[in-house]
C-alpha positions in Angstrom: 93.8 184.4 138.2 93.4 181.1 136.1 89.8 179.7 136.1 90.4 176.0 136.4 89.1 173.8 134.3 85.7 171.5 135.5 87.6 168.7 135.8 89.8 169.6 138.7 87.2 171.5 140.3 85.0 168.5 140.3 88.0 166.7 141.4 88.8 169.0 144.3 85.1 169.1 145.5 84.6 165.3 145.6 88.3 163.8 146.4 88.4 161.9 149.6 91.9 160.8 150.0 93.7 163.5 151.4 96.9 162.6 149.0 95.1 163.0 146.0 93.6 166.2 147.2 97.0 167.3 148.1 98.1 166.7 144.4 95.0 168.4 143.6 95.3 171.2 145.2 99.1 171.2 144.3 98.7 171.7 140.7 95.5 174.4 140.9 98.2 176.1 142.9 101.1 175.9 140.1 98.6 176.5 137.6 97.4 179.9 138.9 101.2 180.9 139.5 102.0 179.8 142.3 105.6 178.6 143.1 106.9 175.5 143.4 108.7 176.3 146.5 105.6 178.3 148.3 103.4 175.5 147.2 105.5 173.2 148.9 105.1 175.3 152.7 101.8 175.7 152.0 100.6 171.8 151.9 103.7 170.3 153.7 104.9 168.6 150.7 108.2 168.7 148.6 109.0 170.3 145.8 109.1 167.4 144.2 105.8 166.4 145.1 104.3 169.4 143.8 106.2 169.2 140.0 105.4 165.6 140.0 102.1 166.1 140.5 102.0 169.2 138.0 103.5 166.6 135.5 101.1 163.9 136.5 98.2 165.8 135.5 99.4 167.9 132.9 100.1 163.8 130.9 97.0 162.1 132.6 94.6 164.4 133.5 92.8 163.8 137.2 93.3 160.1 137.1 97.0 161.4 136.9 96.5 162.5 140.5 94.6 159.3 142.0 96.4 157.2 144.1 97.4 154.2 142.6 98.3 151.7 145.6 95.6 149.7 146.8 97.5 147.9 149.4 98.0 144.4 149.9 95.3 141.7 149.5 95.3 138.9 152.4 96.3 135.6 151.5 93.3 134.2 153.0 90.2 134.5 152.3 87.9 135.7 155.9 85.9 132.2 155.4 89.5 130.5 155.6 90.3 132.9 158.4 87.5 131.5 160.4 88.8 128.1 159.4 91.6 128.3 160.6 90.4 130.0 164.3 88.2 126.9 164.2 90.9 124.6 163.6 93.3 126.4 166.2 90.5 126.4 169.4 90.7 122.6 168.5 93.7 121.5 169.5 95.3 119.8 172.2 98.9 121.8 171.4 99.7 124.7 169.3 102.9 126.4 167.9 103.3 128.5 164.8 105.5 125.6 163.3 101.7 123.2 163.4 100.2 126.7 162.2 102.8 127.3 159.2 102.1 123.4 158.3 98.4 123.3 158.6 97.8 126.7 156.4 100.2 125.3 153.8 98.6 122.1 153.6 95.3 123.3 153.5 95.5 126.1 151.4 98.6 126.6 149.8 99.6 129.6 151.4 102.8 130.3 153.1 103.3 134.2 154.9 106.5 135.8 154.1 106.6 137.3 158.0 106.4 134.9 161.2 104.4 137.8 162.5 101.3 136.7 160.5 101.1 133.5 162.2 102.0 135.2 165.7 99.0 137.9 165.0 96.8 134.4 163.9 97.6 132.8 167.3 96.9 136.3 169.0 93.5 136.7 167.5 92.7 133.2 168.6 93.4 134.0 172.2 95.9 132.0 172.4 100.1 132.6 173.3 102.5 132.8 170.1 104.8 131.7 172.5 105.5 127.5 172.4 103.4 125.6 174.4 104.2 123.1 176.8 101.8 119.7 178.1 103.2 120.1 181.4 105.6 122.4 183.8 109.2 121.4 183.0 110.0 122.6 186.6 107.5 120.0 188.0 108.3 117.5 190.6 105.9 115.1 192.1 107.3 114.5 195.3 107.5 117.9 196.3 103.7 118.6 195.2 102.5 115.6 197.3 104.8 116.8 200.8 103.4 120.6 200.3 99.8 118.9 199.8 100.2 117.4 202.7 101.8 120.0 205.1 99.3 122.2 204.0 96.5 119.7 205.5 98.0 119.6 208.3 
């Protein structure tokens, strides 16, 4: 058996991230012998996964086997976040049209997914769906007659 080399061992001990680990743990594995295929049952992985991760390390070194994606960053800022909440609680009406024109205005910013507005609107506690100033179904007449049957 190979001993490994501090650098992995350090890696293996400390990595978080259970992907990283995985590609840790993949190449201590190929080092000592291992196959490709086997290594591959072992951690659930391809086989792919495993060479890649063999090649990764074998050019890079550990930082070969960090995980690069970070994820996205939000286009707004939590201060403009709360901004906008603010700004939302405030008005009269609402629709994610006024939303899309209001965050555009003020900061420049325009989501590629209508969904970010609807989750906005959500967190506010308020419906994505349009809102209406009054009951399109609404008739006077027949709210004033079942007023006053009902007092009778």
């Amino acid at each position: 058996m190979t001993a490994l080399p501090d650098d992995r061992m350090i890696f293996l001990r400390e990595q978080r991230d259970v992907r990283a680990y995985r590609r840790g743990l993949a190449v201590k594995l190929a080092i000592q012998g291992d196959t490709c295929e086997t290594i591959a049952d072992m951690l659930d992985v391809s086989p792919g996964f495993v060479s890649q991760a063999k090649k990764a390390y074998e050019s890079q070194g550990v930082s070969g086997l960090m995980v690069k994606y970070q994820g996205v960053k939000p286009s707004l800022s939590l201060e403009e976040r709360e901004s906008v909440m603010h700004w939302l609680k405030t008005q009269q009406e609402w629709s994610v049209e006024r939303l899309m024109e209001h965050i555009q205005a003020t900061y420049g910013v325009v989501f590629q997914s209508r969904q970010r507005y609807d989750q906005l609107l959500s967190d506010a506690d308020m419906s994505h769906k349009k809102a209406q100033s009054t009951h399109p179904q609404k008739n006077d007449a027949r709210v004033a007659a079942k007023k006053k049957r009902s007092a009778s």
